[in-house]
C-alpha positions as CSV (number, residue, x, y, z in Angstrom):
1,X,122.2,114.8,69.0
2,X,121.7,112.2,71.5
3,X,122.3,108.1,70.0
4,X,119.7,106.0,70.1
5,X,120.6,104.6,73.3
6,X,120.3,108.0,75.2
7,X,117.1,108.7,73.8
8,X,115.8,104.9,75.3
9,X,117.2,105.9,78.6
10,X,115.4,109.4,78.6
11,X,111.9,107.5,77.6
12,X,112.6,104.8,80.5
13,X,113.2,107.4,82.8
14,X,110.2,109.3,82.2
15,X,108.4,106.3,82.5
16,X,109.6,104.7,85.4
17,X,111.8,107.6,87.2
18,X,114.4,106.2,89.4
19,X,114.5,103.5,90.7
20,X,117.5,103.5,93.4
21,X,119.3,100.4,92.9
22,X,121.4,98.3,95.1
23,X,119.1,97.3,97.0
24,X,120.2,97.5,100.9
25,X,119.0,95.6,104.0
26,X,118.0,97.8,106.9
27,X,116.3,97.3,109.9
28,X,112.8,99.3,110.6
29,X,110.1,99.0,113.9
30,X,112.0,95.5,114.5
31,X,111.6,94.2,110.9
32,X,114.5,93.5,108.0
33,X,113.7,95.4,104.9
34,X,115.4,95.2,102.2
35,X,115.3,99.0,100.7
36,X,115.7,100.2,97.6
37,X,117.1,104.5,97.9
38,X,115.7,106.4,94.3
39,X,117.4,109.5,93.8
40,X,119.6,108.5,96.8
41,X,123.6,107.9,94.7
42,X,125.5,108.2,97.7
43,X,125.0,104.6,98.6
44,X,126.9,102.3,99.4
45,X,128.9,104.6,102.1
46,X,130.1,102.2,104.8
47,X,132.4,99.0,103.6
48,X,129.7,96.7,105.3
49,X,127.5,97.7,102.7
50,X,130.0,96.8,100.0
51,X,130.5,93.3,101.1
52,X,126.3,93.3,100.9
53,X,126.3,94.3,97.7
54,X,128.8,91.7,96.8
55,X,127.6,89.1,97.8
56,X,123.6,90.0,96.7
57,X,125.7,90.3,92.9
58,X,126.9,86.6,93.6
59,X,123.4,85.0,95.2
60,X,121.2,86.4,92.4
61,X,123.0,84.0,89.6
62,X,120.1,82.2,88.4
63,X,117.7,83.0,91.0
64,X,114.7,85.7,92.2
65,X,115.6,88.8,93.7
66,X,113.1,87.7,96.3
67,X,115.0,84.3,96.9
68,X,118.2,86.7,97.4
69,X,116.7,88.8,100.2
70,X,115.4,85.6,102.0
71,X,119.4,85.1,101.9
72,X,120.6,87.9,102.9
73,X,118.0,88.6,106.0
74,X,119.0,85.2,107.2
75,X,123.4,85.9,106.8
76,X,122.0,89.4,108.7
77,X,120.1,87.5,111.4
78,X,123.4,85.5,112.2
79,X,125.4,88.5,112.2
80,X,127.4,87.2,109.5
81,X,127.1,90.2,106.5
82,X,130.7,90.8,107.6
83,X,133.9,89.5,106.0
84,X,135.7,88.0,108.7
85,X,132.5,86.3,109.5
86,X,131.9,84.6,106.6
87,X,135.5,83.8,106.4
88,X,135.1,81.5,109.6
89,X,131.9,80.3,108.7
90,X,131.6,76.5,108.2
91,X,130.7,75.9,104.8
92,X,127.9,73.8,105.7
93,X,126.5,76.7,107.8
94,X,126.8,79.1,105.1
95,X,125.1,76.9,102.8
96,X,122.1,76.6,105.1
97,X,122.3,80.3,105.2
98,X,121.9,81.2,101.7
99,X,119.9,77.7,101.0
100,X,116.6,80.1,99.7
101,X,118.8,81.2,96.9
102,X,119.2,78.3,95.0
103,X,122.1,76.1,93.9
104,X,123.6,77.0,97.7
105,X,126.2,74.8,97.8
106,X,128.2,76.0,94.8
107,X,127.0,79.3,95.8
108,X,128.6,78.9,99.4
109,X,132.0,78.2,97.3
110,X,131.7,81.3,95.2
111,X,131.0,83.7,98.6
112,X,133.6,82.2,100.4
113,X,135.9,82.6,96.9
114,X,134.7,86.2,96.2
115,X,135.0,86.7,100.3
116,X,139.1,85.5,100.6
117,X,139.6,87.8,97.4
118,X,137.3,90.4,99.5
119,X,140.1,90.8,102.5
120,X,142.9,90.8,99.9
121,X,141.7,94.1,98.3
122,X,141.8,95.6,102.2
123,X,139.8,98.3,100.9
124,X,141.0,98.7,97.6
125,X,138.9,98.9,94.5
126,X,138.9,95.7,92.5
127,X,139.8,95.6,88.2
128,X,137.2,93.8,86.5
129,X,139.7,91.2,85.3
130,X,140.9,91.0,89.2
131,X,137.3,90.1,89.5
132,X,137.0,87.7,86.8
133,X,139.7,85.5,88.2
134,X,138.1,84.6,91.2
135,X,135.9,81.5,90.5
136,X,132.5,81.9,90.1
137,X,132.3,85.3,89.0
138,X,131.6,86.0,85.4
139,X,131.2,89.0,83.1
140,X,127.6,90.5,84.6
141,X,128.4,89.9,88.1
142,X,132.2,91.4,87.9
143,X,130.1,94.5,86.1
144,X,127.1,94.8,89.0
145,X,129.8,94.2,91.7
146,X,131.9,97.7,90.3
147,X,128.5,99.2,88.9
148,X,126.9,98.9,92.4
149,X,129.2,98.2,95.2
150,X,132.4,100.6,93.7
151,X,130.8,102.5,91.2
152,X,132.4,101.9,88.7
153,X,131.3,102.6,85.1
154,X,131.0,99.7,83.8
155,X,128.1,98.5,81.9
156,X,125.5,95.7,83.2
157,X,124.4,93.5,80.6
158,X,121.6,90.7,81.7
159,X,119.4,88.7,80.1
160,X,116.1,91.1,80.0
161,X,118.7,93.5,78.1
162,X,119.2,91.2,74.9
163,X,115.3,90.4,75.2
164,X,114.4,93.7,74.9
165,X,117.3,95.3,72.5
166,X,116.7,92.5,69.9
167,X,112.6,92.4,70.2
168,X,113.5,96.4,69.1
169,X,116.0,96.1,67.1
170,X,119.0,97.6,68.6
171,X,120.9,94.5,68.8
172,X,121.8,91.0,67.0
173,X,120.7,87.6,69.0
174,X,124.0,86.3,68.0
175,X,126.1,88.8,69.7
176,X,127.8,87.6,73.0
177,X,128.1,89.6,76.5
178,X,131.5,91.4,75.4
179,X,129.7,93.1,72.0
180,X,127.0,94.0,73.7
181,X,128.4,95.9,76.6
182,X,130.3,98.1,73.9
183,X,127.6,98.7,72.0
184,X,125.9,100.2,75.3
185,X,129.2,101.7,76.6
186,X,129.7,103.2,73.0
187,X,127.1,105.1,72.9
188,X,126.4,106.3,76.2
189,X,128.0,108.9,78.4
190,X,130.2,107.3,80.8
191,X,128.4,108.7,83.7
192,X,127.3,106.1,86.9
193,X,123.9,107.4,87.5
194,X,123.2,107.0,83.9
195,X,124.9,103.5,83.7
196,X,122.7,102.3,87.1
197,X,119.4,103.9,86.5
198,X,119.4,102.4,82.8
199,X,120.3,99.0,84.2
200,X,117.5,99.2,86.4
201,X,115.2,100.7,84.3
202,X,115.5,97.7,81.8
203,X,114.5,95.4,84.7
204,X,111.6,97.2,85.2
205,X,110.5,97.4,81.9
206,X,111.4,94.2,81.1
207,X,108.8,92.8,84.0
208,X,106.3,94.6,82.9
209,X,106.4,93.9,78.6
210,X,108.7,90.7,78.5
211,X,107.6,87.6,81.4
212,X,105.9,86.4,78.4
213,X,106.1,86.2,74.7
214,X,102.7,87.7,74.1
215,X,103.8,90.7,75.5
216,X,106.7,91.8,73.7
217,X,104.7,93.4,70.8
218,X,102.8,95.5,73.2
219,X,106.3,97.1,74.2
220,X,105.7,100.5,74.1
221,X,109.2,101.0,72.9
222,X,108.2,99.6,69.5
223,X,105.3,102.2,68.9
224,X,106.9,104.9,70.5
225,X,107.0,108.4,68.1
226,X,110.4,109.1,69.5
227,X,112.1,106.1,68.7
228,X,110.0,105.4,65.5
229,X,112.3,109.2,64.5
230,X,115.6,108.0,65.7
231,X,115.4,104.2,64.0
């Protein structure tokens, strides 16, 4: 019988479908889109797209997705989504760059951090303690960097995550990032489209029941006759 967690995934998915995270810029009739590829779990393919991923994973601490993508279209409009580019970037320049993300100076530190540690790998594919030790990378970035860029199963775990698994009833308010990512990982076949879509899927649920308090007794989750059987 499938846990608990399985069965919140399967209602999710029926709910939403997929949703085709990371994100990827692309270029279409002369305009930068940033494009999201449902059903698509081939991407990233080309090492470019990596990097991209990398460094959306870094510019999204404490910020708007939207704020990221004003980033990352202006690093693509300077031809600098590229390694060896950023590596000669004045810092100042990159800063500018990736100003609409917020908090861009320490941000510019972390890229060109993550970046040196980047062209050490020379295509390798990272640990997650490898990428905890380079500075300004912590537990949920390290996890969307392998989730996304490497595909790696490893567990996402962000803030809408403990909103909605307490406000239901899954999880303890107390418990940090570590325990939680266990509990998910525990219980969930190790398998990376399950591990991305359900990431995803909590974001979009999350926006829809949880922006404000009001809303988190209408989650549907909380009334719903399949989880009401498995509780």
């Amino acid at each position: 019988m499938n846990t608990v967690f399985e069965q919140i995934f399967e209602i999710l998915f029926d709910m939403y479908g997929p949703q085709g995270w990371w994100p990827l810029l692309k270029k279409q009739k002369g305009e930068i889109l940033c494009a999201y590829h449902p059903g698509n779990y081939d991407l990233p393919q080309k090492k470019i797209q990596i990097f991209e991923i990398c460094l959306g994973a870094i510019l999204t601490q404490n910020t708007s997705w939207q704020n990221v993508i004003k980033a990352l279209i202006n690093l693509y409009q300077l031809d600098s989504l590229r390694p060896r580019t950023i590596e000669k970037m004045p810092m100042d320049d990159l800063g500018q760059a990736i100003r609409p993300a917020g908090y861009f100076n320490q941000k510019a530190k972390k890229i060109k951090a993550f970046t040196a540690f980047y062209l050490q790998l020379n295509g390798k594919v990272p640990t997650r303690d490898q990428l905890l030790n380079v500075w300004g990378i912590g537990p949920e970035t390290a996890d969307s960097i392998l989730l996304y860029a490497y595909k790696v199963a490893s567990f996402v775990i962000d803030a809408y995550t403990r909103r909605i698994f307490v406000n239901i009833g899954l999880i303890q308010d107390h418990l940090k990032y570590h325990d939680i990512k266990k509990q998910f990982e525990n219980n969930l076949k190790k398998d990376i489209f399950i591990y991305q879509e359900y990431h995803a899927l909590i974001v979009t649920h999350a926006k829809a029941y949880y922006s404000k308090k009001d809303l988190y007794a209408k989650d549907p989750l909380l009334t719903s006759a399949k989880v009401n059987l498995i509780k």
